[in-house]
N, C-alpha and C positions, 0 to 999 in steps of 0.2 A: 504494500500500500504506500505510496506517495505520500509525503509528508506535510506537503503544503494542501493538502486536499482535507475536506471536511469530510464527517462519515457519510453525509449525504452527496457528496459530491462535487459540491461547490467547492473553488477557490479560496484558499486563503485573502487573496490582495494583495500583498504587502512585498512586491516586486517592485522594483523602479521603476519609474517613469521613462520612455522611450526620449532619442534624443531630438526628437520633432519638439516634443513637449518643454523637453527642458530647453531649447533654443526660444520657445516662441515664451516663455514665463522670463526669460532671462533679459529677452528684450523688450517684455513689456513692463520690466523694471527697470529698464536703464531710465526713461523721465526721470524718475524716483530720485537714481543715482546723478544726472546731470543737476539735478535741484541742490541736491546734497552736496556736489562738490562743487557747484558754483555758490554757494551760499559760504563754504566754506574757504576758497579763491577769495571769495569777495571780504570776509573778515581778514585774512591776510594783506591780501593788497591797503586796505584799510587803515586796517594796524601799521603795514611798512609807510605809509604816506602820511598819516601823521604822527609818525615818529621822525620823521625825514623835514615834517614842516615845523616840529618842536625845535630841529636839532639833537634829538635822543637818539641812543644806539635803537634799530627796529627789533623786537622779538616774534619771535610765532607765539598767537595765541593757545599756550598748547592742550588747555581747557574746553574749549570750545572745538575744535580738531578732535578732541579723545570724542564729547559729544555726538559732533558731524559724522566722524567715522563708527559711533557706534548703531547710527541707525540703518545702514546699508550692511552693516553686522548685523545685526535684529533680522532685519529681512534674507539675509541669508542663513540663518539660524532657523526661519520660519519655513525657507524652502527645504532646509534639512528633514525636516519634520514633516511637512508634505511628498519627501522622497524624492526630489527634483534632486539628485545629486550632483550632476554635471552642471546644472544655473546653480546651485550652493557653493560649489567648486569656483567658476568664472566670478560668483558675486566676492566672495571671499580676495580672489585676485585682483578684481578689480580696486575691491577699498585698500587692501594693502598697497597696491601702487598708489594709487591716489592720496595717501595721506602719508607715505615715505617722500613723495614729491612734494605736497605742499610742508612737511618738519624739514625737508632740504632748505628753507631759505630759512632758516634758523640764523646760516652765517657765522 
């Protein structure tokens, strides 16, 4: 008897998600992701321009970044849980590049 099968015959479920699925969830959270990290561009550029018009050395906000980057983390924690492996995998890539590049202008 097959493991994943019920005694009546039905399917467990609890197989992943094909990669149709996980491309077409992954990009229909990039918006999410573009909001996310131009919101968060936009507190940096911010932060460097008036520390630049104070005359103060600039820092990254790096408060607001752990924040920004923890919501496309959430979202790829939710698609974990939905079984989208592959868009949890890309989401996960994605925030890490994005928030290694905006802690780079740390300086």
């Amino acid at each position: 008897m097959d493991d994943d099968l019920h005694p009546d015959g039905a399917q467990d479920g609890r197989e992943p998600r094909s990669g149709g699925a996980n491309l077409l969830v992954f990009l229909a959270l990039l918006p999410l992701d573009a909001l996310v990290g131009g919101h968060a561009w936009l507190v940096v550029g911010m932060n460097g321009w008036a520390a630049a018009h104070n005359g103060e050395e600039a820092t990254v906000p790096v408060t607001e970044l752990v924040v920004s980057g923890g919501v496309p983390a959430a979202a790829g924690l939710a698609l974990c849980w939905g079984r989208y492996w592959g868009a949890a995998v890309a989401q996960f890539a994605l925030t890490a590049v994005l928030m290694a590049w905006l802690l780079s202008f740390q300086g």
